[in-house]
C-alpha positions, 0 to 999 in steps of 0.5 A: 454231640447228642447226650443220653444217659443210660440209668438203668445200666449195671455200669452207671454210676452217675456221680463219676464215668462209668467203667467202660468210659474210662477204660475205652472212651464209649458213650451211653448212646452207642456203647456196646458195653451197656448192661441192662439191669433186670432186678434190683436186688438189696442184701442186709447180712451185717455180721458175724464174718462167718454168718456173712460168708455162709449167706453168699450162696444166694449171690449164685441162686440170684445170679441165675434166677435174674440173669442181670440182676444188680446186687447190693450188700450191706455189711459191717465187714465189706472186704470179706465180701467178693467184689466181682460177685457183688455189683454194690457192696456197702460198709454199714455207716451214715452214707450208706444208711442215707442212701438206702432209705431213698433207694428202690428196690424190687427185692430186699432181704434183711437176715439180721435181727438186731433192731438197727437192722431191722429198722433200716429194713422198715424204711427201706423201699421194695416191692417184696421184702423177706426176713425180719423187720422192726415192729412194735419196736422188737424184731418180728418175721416179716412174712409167714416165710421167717417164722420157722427160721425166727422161731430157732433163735426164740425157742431152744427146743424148737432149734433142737428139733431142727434138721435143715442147715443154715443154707436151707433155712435161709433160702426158705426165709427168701422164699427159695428152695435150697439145691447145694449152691455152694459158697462165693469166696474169695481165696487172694490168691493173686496178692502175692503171699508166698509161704515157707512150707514142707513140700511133699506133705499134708499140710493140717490146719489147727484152728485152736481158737474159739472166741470170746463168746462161746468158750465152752467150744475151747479145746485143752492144750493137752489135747492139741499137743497129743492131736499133733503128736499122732499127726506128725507120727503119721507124717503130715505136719500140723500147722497151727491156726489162729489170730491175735487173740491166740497167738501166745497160746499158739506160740507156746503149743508150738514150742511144747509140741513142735508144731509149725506156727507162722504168726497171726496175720491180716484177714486176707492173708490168714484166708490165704494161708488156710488155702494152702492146707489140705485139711483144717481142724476147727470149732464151730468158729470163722476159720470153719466158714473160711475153710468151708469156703475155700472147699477144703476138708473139715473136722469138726468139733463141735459140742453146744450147737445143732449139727445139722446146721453145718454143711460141709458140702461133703468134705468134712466130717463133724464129731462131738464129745462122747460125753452129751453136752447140756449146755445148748447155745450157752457161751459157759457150762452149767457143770463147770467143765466143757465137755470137749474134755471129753473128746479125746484126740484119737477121736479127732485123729481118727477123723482126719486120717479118714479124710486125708 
């Protein structure tokens, strides 16, 4: 039997048989399967998991502007990515970084600017690269094409002054022009979860978490409680939301208002069960870029960023305090008390009754 190898295919892999050797015996001479690969793309995009999830629209614009293109991905939290989206899909660790500085590619992005990842860019081999790099040991635009976008994260009034979303702005690093692609996602709906919820209603999500980081987003139980009053009055039923980090709060909003709480849950899961709301209420937070993800409808709140980063690809509707909020981009407020008191549940109510 002559031996031949096809390197350049999509299914290689080399250190094992390829999918269409195991799964119908073909060898690379003849196989029917043998996938051409056109570019070989490099994404760096570590984290946050929601920053992660909102720079999946350049999957679709690669997809299509490289029909066989091979796409890897490095990231700290691999399992928020699609698999059937993304060829190569790489956890940020020894092997992962060992490989990339051998690795070539003919396009390589970095989107993060943490010095770890802009010195892997530095060494990573590719014949156009966009974003930010590790220069002069800081983090620098790579090409002419991040400044703008560099110069939001460095300067408060320039990040003020902004008025393109996160999608526009990142498409612009990578030389792209934004046209609404929409997010690549994951639902899991095929794991199995089944969920013990009122048939016949509208089922509205309350994301009542924020973070650690940024608590000057965090909304007062009281006006959680009085928010699912008037949803319940108006016969939907308001789900609470959360994870562990919220869970006794939820307990206790539960108890005090009635609304439903099923417990905090495993990532996969918790994305499954937003799936099963109409709407979600939520804070500039991950649950936002999950529900965003999912398509759903989106009230948000949203005080110490810029609004017009969010694209809520039509579905959602973004409000703020009435009260103008002096803490930009600041994770505790300057006068002691959020001004989310100062957004008042009939505000968000009326929101989510327009939307529903």
């Amino acid at each position: 039997m002559e031996l031949f190898f096809h390197h350049d295919c999509k299914y290689y892999r080399g250190d094992i048989p390829c999918k269409p050797h195991k799964e119908h015996g073909y060898h690379c001479m003849d196989c029917p399967a043998y996938s051409k690969i056109t570019k070989r793309i490099l994404i760096i995009k570590l984290g946050a998991i929601g920053d992660v999830i909102r720079t999946t629209p350049l999957l679709r614009r690669y997809r299509k502007q490289y029909p066989g293109c091979f796409i890897t991905w490095l990231t700290l939290t691999p399992g928020i990515l699609p698999a059937a989206e993304v060829d190569e899909i790489l956890a940020f660790d020894l092997k992962s970084l060992t490989y990339l500085q051998q690795a070539v590619f003919d396009i390589a992005l970095n989107l993060d600017k943490e010095k770890e990842a802009g010195a892997l860019f530095l060494a990573v081999r590719a014949k156009k690269k966009f974003g930010y790099i590790l220069k002069d040991n800081v983090i620098q635009p790579v090409n002419p094409l991040a400044v703008q976008k560099f110069a939001t994260g460095m300067f408060d009034d320039v990040s003020k002054e902004n008025r393109l979303s996160y999608c526009e702005e990142i498409f612009a690093v990578c030389g792209l022009k934004y046209e609404g692609e929409k997010y690549v996602f994951d639902d899991h709906s095929g794991k199995g979860f089944a969920w013990k919820l009122p048939k016949g209603k509208k089922i509205i999500g309350l994301n009542t978490g924020c973070g650690e980081r940024w608590t000057t987003r965090l909304w007062s139980n009281e006006h959680w409680i009085e928010l699912i009053k008037k949803i319940k009055k108006a016969g939907h039923t308001p789900l609470l939301l959360g994870g562990e980090q919220e869970h006794t709060n939820n307990l206790a909003l539960s108890k005090k208002s009635g609304a439903l709480y099923l417990g905090h849950f495993t990532l996969d899961k918790f994305i499954n069960l937003m799936d099963q709301c109409h709407l979600v209420v939520t804070q500039v937070t991950m649950a936002m870029h999950i529900g965003i993800a999912l398509g759903k409808k989106i009230v948000l709140m949203n005080n110490i960023f810029n609004k017009h980063e969010f694209d809520l690809f039509g579905k959602g509707k973004i409000i703020e305090p009435d009260k103008p909020c002096d803490c930009f981009y600041k994770g505790s407020c300057i006068h002691g008390a959020s001004c989310m008191k100062d957004l008042p549940p009939e505000k968000v109510f009326k929101a989510i009754i327009r939307l529903i």
